[in-house]
C-alpha positions in Angstrom: 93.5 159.1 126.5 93.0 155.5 126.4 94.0 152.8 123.7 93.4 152.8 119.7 90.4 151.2 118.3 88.2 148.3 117.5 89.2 145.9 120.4 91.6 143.4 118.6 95.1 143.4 118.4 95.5 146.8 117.5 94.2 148.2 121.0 97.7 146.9 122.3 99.5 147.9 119.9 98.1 151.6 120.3 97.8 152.1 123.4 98.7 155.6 124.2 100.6 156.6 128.2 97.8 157.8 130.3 98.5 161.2 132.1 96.7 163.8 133.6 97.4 167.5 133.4 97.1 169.4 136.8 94.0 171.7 135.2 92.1 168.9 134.5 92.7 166.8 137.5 91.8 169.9 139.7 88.5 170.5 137.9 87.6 166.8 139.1 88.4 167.6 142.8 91.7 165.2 142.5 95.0 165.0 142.7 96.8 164.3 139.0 98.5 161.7 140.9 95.3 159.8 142.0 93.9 160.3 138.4 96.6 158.8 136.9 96.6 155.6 139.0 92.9 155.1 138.2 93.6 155.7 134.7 96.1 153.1 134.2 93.8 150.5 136.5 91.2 151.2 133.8 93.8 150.8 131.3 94.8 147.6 133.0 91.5 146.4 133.2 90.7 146.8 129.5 93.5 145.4 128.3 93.1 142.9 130.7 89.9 142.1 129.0 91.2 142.3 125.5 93.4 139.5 126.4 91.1 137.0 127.7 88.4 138.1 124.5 91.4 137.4 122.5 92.1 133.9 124.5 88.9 133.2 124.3 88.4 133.3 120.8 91.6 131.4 119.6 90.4 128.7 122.3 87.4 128.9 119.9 89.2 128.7 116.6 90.9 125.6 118.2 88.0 123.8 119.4 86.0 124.3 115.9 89.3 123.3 114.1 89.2 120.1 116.1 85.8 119.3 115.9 86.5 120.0 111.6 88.9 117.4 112.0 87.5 114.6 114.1 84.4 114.7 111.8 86.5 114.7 108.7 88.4 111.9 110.1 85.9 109.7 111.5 84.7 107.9 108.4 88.6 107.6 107.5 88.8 106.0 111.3 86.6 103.9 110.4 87.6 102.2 107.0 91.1 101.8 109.0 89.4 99.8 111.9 87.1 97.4 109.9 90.3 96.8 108.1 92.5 96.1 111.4 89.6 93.9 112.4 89.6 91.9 108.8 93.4 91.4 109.3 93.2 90.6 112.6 92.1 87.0 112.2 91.4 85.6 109.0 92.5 87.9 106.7 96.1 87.1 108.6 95.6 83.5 107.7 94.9 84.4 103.9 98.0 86.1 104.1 100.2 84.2 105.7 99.3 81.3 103.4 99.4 83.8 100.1 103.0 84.4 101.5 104.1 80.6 102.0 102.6 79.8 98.6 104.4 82.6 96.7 107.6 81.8 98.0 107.4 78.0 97.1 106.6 79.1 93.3 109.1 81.5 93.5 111.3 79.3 94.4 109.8 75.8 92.0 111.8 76.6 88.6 115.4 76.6 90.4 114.3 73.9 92.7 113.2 71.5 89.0 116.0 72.7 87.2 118.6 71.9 90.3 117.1 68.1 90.4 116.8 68.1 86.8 120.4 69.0 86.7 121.5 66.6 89.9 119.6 63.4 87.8 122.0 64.0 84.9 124.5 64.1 86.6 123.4 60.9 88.4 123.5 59.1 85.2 126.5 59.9 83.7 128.4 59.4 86.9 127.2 55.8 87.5 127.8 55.1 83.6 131.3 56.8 83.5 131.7 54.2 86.6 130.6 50.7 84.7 132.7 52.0 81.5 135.7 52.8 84.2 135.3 48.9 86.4 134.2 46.8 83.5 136.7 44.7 81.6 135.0 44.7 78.0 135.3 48.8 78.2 138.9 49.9 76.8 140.2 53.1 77.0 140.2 55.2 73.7 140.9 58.3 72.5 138.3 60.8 72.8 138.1 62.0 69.1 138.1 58.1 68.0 135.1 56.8 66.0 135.4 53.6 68.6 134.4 56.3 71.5 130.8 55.4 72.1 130.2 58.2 74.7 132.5 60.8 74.5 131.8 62.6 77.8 134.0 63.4 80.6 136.0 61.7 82.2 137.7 59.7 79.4 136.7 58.0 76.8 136.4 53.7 76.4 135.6 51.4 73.5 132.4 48.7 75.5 131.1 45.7 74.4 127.4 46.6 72.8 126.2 43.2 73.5 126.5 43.0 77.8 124.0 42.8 80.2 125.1 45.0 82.2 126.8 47.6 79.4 123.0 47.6 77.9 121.6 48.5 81.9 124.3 51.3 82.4 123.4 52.8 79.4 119.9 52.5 80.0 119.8 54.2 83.2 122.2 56.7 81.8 119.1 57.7 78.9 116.8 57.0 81.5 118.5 59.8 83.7 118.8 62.2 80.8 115.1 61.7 79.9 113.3 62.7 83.2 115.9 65.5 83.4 114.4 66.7 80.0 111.2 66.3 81.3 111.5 67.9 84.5 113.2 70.9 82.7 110.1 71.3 80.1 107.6 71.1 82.8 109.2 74.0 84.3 109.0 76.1 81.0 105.1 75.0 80.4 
């Protein structure tokens, strides 16, 4: 009796108990006793064997499989090194400065329109000021036809015909004008 077939993993899983009548073991010139325990060494031994064929060939399988990959991989290993080396140096450079320049145009049309905004501001401040300390400016009512400007704060009837009424409300256009033209250059 010995195990099932072909070699593979079926010989284990077959594998039959060895024993030895008494007829046939005294036809060899044994004891059934003796020829059992050589039995089951052979036994032992083949399926020893069938192990390490089997160990063998996965450690086989493995190796081929690796080999598969590395090969497969190596052209792949390679298109990912040149490209560590081009962003090692220069290619970090171009990048870094790509980054710097997007984030100041990002960041141009708020940073116009903010100034743009600040200027007006400037010149009605410094105008609402003059109307506010000069003594030809009287206060008016805010819906009067007399109200020359009618921004906030207040309202005041000026003499058209001063120096300095003529300057205030020529920085107070002038002002207004570069704000408009910071604004459009934003939108073109």
């Amino acid at each position: 009796g010995g195990g099932g077939g072909g070699g593979g993993y079926g010989a284990l899983a077959t594998a039959v108990p060895i024993t030895v009548s008494a007829t046939t073991a005294a036809a060899n010139g044994s004891t059934p006793a003796s020829e059992n325990a050589k039995k089951a060494r052979m036994a032992r031994g083949t399926t020893a064997e069938i192990g390490k064929g089997i160990a063998r060939k996965e450690a086989e399988y493995l190796d081929n499989a690796q080999r598969e990959r590395a090969a497969s991989s190596f052209y792949r290993d390679k298109f990912r090194r040149r490209m560590e080396n081009c962003f090692s140096a220069p290619c970090k450079q171009i990048t870094s400065f790509l980054s710097i320049a997007e984030t100041f145009f990002s960041n141009l049309p708020l940073t116009v329109c903010a100034m743009a905004m600040s200027y007006v501001t400037l010149g009605v401040v410094w105008f609402k000021f003059y109307e506010e300390n000069d003594d030809s400016c009287i206060p008016t009512h805010f819906h009067n036809l007399m109200c020359t400007f009618p921004e906030f704060p207040g309202c005041f009837q000026c003499d058209g015909d001063s120096q300095l009424y003529r300057l205030a409300v020529g920085f107070h256009y002038a002002c207004s004008m570069f704000s408009g033209i910071l604004v459009t250059s934003v939108l073109l």
